[in-house]
C-alpha positions as CSV (number, residue, x, y, z in Angstrom):
1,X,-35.5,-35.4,7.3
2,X,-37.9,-38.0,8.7
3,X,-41.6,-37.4,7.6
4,X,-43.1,-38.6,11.0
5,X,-47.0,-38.7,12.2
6,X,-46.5,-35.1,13.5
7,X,-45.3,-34.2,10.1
8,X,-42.1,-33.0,11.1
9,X,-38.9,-34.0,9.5
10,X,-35.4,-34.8,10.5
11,X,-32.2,-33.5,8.6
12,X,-28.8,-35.0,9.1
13,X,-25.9,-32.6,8.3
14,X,-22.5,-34.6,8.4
15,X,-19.5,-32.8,9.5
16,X,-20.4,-29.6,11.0
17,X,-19.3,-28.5,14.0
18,X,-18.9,-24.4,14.2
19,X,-15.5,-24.7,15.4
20,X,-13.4,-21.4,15.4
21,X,-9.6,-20.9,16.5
22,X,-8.9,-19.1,20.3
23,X,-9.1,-15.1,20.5
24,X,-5.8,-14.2,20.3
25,X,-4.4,-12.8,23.7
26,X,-3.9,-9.2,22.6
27,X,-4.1,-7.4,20.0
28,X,-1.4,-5.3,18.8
29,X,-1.7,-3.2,15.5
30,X,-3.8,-5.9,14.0
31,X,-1.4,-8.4,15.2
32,X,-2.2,-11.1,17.7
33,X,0.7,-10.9,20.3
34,X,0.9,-12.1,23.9
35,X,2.2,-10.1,26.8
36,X,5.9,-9.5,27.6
37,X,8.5,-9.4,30.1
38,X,12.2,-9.2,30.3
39,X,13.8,-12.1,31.7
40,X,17.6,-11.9,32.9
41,X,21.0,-14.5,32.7
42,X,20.8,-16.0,36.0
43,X,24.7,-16.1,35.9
44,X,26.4,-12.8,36.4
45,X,24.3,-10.6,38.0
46,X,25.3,-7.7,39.7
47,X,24.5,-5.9,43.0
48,X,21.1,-6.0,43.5
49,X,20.1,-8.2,40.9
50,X,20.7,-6.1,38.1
51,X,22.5,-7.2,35.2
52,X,25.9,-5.9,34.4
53,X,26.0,-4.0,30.7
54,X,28.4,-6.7,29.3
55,X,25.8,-9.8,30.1
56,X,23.1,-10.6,27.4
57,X,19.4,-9.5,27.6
58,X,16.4,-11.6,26.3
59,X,13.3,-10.5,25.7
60,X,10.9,-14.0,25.7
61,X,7.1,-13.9,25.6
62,X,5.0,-15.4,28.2
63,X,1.0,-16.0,28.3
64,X,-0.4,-13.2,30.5
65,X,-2.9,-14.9,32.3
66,X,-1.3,-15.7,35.5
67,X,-0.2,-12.2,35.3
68,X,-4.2,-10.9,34.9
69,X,-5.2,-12.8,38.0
70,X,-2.6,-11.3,40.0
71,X,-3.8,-7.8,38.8
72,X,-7.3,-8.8,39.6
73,X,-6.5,-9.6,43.0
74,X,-4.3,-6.4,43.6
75,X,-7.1,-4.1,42.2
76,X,-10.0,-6.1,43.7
77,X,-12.0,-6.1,40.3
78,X,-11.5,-7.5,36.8
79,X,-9.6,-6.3,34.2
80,X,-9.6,-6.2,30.0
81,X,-6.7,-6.9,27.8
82,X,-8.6,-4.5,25.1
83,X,-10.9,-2.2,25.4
84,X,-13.8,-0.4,27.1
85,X,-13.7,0.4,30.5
86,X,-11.5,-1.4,32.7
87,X,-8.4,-2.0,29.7
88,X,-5.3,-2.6,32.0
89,X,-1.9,-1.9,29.5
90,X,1.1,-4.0,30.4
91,X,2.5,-4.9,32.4
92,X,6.0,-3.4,30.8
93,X,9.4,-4.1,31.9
94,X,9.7,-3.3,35.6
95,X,6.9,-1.0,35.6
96,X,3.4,-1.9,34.1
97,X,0.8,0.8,32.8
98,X,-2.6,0.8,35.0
99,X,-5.2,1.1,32.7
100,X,-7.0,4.5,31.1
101,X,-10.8,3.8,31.4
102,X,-11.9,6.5,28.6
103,X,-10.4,7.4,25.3
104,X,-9.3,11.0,26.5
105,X,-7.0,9.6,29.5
106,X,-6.2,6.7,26.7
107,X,-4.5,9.5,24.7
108,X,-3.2,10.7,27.4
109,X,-1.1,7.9,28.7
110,X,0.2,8.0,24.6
111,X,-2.3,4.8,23.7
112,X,-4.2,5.4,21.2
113,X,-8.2,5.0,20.4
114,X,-10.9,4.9,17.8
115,X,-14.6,4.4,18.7
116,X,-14.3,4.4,22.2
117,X,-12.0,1.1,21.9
118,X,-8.7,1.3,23.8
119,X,-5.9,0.2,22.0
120,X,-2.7,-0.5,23.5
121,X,0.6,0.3,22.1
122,X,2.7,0.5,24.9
123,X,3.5,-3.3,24.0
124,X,5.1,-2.1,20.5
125,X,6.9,0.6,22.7
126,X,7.9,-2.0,25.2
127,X,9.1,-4.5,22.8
128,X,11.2,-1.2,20.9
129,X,12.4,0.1,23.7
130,X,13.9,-3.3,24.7
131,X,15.1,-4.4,21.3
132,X,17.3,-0.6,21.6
133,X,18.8,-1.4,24.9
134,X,19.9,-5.4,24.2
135,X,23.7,-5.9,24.0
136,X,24.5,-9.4,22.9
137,X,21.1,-11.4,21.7
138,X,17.8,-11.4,21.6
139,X,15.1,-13.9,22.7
140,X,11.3,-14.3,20.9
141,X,8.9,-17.1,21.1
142,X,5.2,-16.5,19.6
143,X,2.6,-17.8,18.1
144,X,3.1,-15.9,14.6
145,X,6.0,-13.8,13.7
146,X,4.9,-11.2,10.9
147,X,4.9,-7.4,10.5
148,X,6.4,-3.8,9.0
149,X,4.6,-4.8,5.9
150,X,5.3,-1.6,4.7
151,X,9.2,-3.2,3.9
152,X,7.8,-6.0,1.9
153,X,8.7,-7.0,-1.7
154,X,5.4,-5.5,-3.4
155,X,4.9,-9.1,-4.8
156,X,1.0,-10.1,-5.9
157,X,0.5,-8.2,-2.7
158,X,-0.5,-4.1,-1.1
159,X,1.1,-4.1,1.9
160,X,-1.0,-1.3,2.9
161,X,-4.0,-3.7,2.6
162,X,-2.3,-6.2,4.7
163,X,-2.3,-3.7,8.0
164,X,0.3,-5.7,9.7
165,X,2.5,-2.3,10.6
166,X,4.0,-2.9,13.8
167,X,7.3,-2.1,14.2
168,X,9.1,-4.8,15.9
169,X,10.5,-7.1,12.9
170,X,12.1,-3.8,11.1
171,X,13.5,-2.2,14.7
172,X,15.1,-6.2,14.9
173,X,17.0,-5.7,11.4
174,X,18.0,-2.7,12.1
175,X,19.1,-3.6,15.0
176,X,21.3,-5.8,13.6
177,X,22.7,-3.7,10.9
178,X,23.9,-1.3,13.9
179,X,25.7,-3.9,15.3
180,X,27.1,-4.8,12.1
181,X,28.0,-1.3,11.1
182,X,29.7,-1.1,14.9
183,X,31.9,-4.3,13.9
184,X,30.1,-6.2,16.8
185,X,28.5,-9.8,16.8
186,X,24.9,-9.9,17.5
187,X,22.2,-12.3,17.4
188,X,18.5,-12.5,17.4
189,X,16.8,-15.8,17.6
190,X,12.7,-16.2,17.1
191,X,10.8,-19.4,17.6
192,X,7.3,-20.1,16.4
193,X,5.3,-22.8,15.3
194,X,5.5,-24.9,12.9
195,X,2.0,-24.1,11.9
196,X,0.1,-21.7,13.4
197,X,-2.8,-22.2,15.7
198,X,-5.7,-23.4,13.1
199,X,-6.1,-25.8,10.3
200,X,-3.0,-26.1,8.5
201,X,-4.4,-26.2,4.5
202,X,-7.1,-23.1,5.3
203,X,-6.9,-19.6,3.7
204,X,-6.1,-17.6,7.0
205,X,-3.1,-20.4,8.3
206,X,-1.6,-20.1,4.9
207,X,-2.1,-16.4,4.8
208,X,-0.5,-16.3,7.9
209,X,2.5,-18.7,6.6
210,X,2.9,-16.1,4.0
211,X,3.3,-13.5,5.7
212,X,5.6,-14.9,7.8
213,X,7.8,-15.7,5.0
214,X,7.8,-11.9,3.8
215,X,8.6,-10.5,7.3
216,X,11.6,-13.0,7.2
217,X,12.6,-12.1,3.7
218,X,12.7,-8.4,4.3
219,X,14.8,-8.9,7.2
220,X,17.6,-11.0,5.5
221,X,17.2,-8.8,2.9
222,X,18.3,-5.6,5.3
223,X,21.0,-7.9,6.7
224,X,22.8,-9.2,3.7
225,X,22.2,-5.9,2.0
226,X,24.3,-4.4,5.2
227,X,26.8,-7.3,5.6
228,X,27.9,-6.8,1.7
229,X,27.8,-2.9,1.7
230,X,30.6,-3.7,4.8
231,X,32.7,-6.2,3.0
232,X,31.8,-8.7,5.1
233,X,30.9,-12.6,3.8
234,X,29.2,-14.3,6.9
235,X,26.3,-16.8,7.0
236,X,23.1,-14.8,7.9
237,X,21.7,-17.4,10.1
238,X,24.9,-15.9,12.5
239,X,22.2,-12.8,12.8
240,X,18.9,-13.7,12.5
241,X,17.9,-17.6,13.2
242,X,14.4,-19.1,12.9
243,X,13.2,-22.1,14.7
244,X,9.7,-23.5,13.6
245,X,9.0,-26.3,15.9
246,X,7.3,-29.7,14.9
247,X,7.0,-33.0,15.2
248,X,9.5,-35.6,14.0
249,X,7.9,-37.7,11.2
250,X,10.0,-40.8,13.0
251,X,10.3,-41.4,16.4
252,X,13.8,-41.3,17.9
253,X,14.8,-44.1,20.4
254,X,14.4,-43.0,23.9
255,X,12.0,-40.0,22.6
256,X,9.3,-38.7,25.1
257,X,6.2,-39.6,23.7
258,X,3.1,-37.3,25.4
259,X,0.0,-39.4,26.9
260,X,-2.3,-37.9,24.4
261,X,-1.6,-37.7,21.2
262,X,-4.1,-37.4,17.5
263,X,-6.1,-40.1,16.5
264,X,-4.7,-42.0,13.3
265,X,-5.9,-40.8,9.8
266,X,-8.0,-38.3,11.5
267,X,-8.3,-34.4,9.6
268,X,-9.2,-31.0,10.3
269,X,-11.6,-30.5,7.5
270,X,-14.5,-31.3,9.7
271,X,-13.7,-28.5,12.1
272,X,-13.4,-25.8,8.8
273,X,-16.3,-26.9,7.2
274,X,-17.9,-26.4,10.3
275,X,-18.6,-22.8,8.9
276,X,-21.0,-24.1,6.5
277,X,-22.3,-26.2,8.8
278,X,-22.7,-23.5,11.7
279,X,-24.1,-21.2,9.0
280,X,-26.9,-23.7,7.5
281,X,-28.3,-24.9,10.6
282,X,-30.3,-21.7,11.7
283,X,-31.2,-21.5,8.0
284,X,-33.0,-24.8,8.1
285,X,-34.5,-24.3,11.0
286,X,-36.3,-21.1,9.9
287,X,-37.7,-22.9,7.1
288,X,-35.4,-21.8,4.2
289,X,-34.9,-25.3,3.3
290,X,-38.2,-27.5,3.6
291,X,-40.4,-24.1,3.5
292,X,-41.9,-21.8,6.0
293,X,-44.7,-24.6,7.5
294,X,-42.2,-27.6,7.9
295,X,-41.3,-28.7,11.1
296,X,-37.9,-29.6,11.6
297,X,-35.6,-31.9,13.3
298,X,-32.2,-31.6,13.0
299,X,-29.3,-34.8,13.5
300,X,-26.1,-33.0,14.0
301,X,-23.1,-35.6,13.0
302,X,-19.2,-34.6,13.5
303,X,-16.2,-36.1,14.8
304,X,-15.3,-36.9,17.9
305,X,-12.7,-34.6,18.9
306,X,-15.3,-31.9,17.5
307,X,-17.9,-33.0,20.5
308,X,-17.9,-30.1,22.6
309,X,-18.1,-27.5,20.1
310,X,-21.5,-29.8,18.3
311,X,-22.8,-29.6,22.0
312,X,-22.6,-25.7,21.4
313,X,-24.2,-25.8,18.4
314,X,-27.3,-27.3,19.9
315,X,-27.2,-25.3,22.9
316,X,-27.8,-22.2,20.7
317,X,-30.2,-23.8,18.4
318,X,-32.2,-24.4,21.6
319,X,-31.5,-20.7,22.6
320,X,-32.7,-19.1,19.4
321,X,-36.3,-20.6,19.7
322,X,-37.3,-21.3,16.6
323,X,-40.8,-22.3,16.2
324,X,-39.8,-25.0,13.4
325,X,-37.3,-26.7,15.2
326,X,-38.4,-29.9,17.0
327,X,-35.9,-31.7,18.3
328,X,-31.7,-31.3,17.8
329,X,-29.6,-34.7,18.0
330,X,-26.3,-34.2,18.3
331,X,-23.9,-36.9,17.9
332,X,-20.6,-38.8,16.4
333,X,-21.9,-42.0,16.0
334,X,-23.3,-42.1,12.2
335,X,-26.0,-44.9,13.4
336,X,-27.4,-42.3,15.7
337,X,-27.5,-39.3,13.2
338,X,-28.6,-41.1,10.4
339,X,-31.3,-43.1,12.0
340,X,-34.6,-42.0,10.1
341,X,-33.7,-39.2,8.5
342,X,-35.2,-38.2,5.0
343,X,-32.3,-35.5,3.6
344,X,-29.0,-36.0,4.6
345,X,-26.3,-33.1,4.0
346,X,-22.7,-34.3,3.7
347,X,-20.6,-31.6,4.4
348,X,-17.0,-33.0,5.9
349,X,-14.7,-34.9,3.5
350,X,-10.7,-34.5,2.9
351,X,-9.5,-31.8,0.6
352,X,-7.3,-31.9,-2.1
353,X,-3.7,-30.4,-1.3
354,X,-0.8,-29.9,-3.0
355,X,0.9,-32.6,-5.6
356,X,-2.0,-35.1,-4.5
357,X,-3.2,-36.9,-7.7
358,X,-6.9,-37.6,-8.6
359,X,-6.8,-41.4,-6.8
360,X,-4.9,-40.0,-3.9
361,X,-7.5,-38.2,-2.9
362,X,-10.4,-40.7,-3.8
363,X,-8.3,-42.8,-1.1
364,X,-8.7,-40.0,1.5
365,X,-11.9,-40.0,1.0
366,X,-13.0,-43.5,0.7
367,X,-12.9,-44.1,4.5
368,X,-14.4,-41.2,5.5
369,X,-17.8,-42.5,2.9
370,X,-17.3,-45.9,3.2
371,X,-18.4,-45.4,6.7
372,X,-21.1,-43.0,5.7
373,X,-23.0,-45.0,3.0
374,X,-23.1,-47.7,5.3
375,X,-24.9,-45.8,7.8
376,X,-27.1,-44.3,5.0
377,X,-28.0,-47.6,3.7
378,X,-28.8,-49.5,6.9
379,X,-30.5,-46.3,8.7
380,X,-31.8,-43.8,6.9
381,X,-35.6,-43.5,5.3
382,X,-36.0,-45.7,2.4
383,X,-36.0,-42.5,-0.2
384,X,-33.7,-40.2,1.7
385,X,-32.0,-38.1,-0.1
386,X,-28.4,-36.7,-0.3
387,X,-26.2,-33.8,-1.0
388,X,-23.0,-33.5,-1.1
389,X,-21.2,-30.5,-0.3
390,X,-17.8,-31.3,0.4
391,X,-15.7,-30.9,-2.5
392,X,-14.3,-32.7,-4.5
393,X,-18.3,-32.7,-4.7
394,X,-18.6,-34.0,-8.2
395,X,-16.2,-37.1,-7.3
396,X,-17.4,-37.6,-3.8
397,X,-21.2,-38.0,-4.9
398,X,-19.8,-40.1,-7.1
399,X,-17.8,-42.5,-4.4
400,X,-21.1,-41.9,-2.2
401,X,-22.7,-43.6,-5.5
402,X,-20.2,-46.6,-5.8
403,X,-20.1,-47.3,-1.7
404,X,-24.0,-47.4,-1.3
405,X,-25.4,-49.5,-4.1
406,X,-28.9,-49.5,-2.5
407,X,-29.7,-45.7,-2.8
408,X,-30.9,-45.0,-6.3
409,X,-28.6,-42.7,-7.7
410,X,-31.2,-40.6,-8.8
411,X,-31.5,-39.8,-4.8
412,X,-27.9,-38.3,-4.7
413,X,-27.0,-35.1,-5.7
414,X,-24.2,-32.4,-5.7
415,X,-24.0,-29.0,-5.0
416,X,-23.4,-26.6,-8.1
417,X,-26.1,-24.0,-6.9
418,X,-23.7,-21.7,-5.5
419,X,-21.9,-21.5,-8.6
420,X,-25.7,-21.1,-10.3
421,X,-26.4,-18.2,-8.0
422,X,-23.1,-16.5,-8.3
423,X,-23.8,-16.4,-12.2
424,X,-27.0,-14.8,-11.6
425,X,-25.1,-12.6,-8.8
426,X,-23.0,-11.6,-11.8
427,X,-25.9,-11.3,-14.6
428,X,-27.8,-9.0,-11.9
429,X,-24.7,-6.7,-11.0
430,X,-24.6,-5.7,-14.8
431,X,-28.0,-4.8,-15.3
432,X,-28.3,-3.0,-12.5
433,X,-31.6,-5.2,-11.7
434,X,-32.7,-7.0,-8.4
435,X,-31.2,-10.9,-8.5
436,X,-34.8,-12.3,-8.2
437,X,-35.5,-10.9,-11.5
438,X,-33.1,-12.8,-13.3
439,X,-33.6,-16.7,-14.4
440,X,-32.9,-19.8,-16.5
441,X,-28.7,-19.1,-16.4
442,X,-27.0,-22.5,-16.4
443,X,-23.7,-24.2,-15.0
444,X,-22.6,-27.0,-16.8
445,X,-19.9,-29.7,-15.4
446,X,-17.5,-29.6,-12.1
447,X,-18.2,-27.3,-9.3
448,X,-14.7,-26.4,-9.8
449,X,-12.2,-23.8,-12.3
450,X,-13.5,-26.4,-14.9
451,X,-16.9,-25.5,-15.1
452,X,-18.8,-23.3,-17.6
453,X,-21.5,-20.8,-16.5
454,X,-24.0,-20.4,-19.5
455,X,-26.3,-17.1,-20.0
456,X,-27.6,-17.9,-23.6
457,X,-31.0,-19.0,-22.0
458,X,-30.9,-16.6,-19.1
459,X,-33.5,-13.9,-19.0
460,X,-34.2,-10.6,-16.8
461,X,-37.5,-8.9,-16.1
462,X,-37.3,-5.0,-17.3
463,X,-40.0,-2.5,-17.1
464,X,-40.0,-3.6,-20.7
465,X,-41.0,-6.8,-20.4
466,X,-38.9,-10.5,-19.4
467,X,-35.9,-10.1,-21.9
468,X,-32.8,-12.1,-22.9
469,X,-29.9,-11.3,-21.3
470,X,-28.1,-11.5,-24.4
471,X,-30.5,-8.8,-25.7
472,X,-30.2,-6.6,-23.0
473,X,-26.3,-7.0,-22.7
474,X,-25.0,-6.4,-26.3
475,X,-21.4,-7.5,-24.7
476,X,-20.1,-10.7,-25.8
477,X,-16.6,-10.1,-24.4
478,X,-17.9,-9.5,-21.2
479,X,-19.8,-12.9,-21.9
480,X,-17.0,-14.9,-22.9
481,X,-14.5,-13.8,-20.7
482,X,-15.4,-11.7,-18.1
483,X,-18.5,-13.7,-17.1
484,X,-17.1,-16.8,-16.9
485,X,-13.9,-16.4,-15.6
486,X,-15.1,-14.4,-12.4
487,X,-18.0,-17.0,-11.4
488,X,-15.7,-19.8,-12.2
489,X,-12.6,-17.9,-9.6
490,X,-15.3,-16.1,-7.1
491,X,-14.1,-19.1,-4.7
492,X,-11.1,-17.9,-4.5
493,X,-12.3,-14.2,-5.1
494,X,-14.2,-14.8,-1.4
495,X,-10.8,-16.7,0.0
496,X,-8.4,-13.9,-1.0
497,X,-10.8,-10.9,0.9
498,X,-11.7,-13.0,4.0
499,X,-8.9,-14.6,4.6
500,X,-11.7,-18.0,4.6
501,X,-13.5,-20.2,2.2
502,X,-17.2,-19.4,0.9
503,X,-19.9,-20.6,4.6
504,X,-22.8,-18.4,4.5
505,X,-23.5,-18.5,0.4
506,X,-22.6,-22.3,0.5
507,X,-25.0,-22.4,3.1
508,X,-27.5,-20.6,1.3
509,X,-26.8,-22.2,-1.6
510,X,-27.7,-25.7,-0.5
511,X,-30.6,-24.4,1.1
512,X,-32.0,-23.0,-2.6
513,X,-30.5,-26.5,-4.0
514,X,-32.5,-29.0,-1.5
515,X,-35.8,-26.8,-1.3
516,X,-35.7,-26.5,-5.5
517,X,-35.3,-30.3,-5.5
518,X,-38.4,-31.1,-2.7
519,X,-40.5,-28.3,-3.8
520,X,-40.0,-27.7,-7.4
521,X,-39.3,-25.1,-8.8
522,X,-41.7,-21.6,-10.7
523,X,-42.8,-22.4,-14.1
524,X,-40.0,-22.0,-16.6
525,X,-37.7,-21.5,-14.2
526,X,-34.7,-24.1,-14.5
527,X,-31.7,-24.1,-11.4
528,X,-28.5,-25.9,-12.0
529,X,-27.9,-29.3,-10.1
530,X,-25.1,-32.2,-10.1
531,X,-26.7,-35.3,-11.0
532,X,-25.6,-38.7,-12.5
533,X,-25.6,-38.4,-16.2
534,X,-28.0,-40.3,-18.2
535,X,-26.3,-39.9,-21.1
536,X,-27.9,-36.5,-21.7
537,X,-26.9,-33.9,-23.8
538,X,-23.4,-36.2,-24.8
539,X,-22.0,-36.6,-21.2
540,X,-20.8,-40.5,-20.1
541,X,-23.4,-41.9,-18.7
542,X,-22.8,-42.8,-14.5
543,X,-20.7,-39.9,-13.7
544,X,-21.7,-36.7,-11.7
545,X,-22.1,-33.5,-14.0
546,X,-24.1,-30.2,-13.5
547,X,-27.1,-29.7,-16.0
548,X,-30.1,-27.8,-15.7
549,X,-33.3,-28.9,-13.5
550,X,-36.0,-29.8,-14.8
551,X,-34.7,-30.0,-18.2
552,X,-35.9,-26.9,-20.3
């Protein structure tokens, strides 16, 4: 943030774009699926186009938009995929279900409804009702392939949490069984993605992955379980086949290659921690960050694939009309967003997946710095200064450090507050006590599993009096273990019951971190902060450590 004549300042968040996967086209049960249709061999047919008992059926999915424009012209007014007035069910087979407008004719036409939302299930029926009547094989593309979580292996899981209770992967196994049992061959064949639609290493796609895996597990479970209990040995893929579809790592001679294709060594960690990003900007432009009388203005910096959603970003920022917020750049070229500015926020940077060792990903993440410290160095304000928030953030403050010799490293930080705050979070929750009451805990090390959150100094304000927390909670089980093991796993805590990683209390938390480092902080009160070691308190001098700030 620049400190300009009209004493506003100018921020630079790196990597930030609020970037969100498509709706899904319909919702089914809780599960995304897109509308259907039967499709018919083209060989075979009998009089009038209908097709003789013997011949195969396929059921394939298709995209129903071309089929809601031609509704729209038919009825002369738009229609909904889900909900409120206007929901238009189907279509179905040869028929298609004209849509209920309130929940009483909803209930009527056997949908069902909560809240006034209509919510079809004449897809499920469809898809049943067709599975029942196919003779030889069936047909499924989609985008996911999951559900009847009620037959899963009750591994680390509920499946009554999971919700996904449609009946269309169960009525396929057992619709294989019956042909088994009847001594007939039959076949169903799904294809899905490879990955599904979103960033591959985040907590919903591999949510998704997994419960992908269980759906298919539980149905070559029925079918083996059948095939042996009828003395028959046969490979199961004869039943049930899977296709996940991808790209060849090597290109085959004579392969079509499309026009457009990724950028090299590009990831999609920018577009995910675009949450934080999305989250934080309002935040600092309501003064949460530089305090309530500090004009703003804000350098937006993301990739370039991320351009159009950054240009949405800006557009609501104007929209919101906040009276600190003078100006918004928005921007991929680093030269441009870090032209002037006096705090920069690093947000983007590559995350660690599996079986990558520690210098793997310092590799990843050189580049992506390399580029960034020049910028910093050549364009920012002579004492700007940074935090990191993508993690690794210990080690990429750290390679920030090494790549940008001319910032003091006393100007670049890392962000352990929200691992702070969640040990106060904790501290509070047991005392029963408002979180603003409670001070002075401490997080000392990696913002990572490694970490270790310290009460011994933390006190909490009573109608008694400002108290230790050790005095006030005679527990030192729940200190030792308890404690510390939930603030050091509430990442994952958050990950596991939103299906994404921590944005809004990483937001805040950076917020609390830059404002505490600008502003100070009360008397007495001390706020954990990664900072280059000293040598303090026996940690190697020059690497990137949480300790307590200012020093009590």
């Amino acid at each position: 943030m620049k400190q300009t004549t009209s004493s506003s300042s100018s921020l630079c968040l790196a990597g930030q774009a609020g970037t969100t996967a498509p709706a899904p086209s319909f919702l089914l049960g809780g599960i995304p699926l897109p509308l259907l249709r039967e499709r018919r061999h083209r060989r075979g047919r009998g009089r009038g186009g209908r097709v003789p008992d013997d011949r195969a059926e396929e059921l394939r999915i298709v995209r129903p938009r071309s089929w809601r424009r031609r509704e729209e012209a038919k009825l002369g007014r738009p229609v909904g995929l889900l909900g409120g007035r206007g929901c238009l069910a189907g279509p179905v087979g040869r028929g298609g279900l004209h849509g209920p407008e309130t929940p009483v004719e909803a209930a009527r036409a056997g949908l069902v409804s909560g809240k006034d939302q209509i919510i079809d299930r004449s897809i499920q029926y469809a898809y049943v009702n067709a599975i029942r009547r196919a003779k030889n094989c069936i047909y499924i593309e989609n985008q996911y392939f999951l559900g009847s979580s009620y037959g899963w292996k009750p591994e680390s899981i509920k499946a009554e949490e999971i919700g996904a209770l449609q009946l269309i992967s169960k009525e396929l196994s057992l619709k294989i069984i019956s042909k088994i049992e009847a001594g007939e061959r039959f076949t169903v064949y799904v294809v899905v993605p490879m990955w599904p639609e979103g960033v591959p290493e985040s907590a919903s796609v591999q949510a998704i992955l997994d419960w992908q895996r269980r759906t298919m597990e539980m149905m070559y479970t029925d079918i083996a379980q059948a095939l042996e209990a009828n003395g028959i040995e046969a490979n199961l893929n004869d039943y049930l086949t899977f296709f996940c579809l991808g790209n060849r790592e090597v290109k085959q001679e004579g392969e079509y290659e499309p026009e457009e294709h990724p950028e090299p060594d590009t990831d999609y960690i920018w577009g995910s921690r675009g949450q934080i990003g999305y989250a934080i900007v309002a935040m600092i432009a309501r003064g949460l960050m530089l305090g309530p009388d500090q004009p703003v203005v804000l350098h937006m910096l993301d990739l370039p694939k991320s351009a159009d959603a950054l240009s949405g970003v800006r557009m609501e920022l104007i929209d919101a009309a906040l009276p600190l917020l003078r100006g918004v750049v928005a921007t991929s070229d680093e030269a441009e967003a870090f032209r002037g500015v006096s705090f920069a926020v690093l947000i983007g940077g590559w995350p660690r997946k599996e079986g990558m060792q520690r210098k793997d990903l310092i590799a990843k993440n050189v580049p992506i710095y390399q580029s960034q410290a020049s910028a910093l160095q050549q364009h920012a304000a002579p004492n700007c200064k940074v935090l990191v928030v993508a993690n690794p953030a210990n080690m990429n403050a750290l390679v920030l450090k090494e790549l940008a010799p001319s910032v003091p490293a006393k100007n670049i930080t890392c962000l352990t507050r929200l691992d702070h705050n969640r040990a106060l979070g904790q501290i509070s929750e047991k005392l029963g006590v408002h979180v603003d009451d409670v001070r002075n805990a401490i997080v000392w090390g990696n913002h990572s599993s490694t970490q270790f959150p310290d009460a011994s100094h933390a006190t909490a304000r009573t109608q008694h009096g400002e108290k230790t927390v050790r005095e006030l909670i005679a527990d030192e089980k729940w200190f030792k273990e308890e404690f510390v093991s939930v603030v050091q796993q509430r990442g994952e805590a958050v990950i596991k019951a939103r299906k994404q990683s921590s944005s809004l209390s990483a937001a805040s938390a950076a917020c609390d971190h830059m404002r505490d480092w600008i502003l100070g902080t009360p008397k007495g009160t001390w706020v954990s902060m990664g900072v280059c070691s000293d040598g303090s308190y026996g940690v190697p001098k020059g690497i990137f450590y949480s300790f307590p700030d200012p020093e009590p």
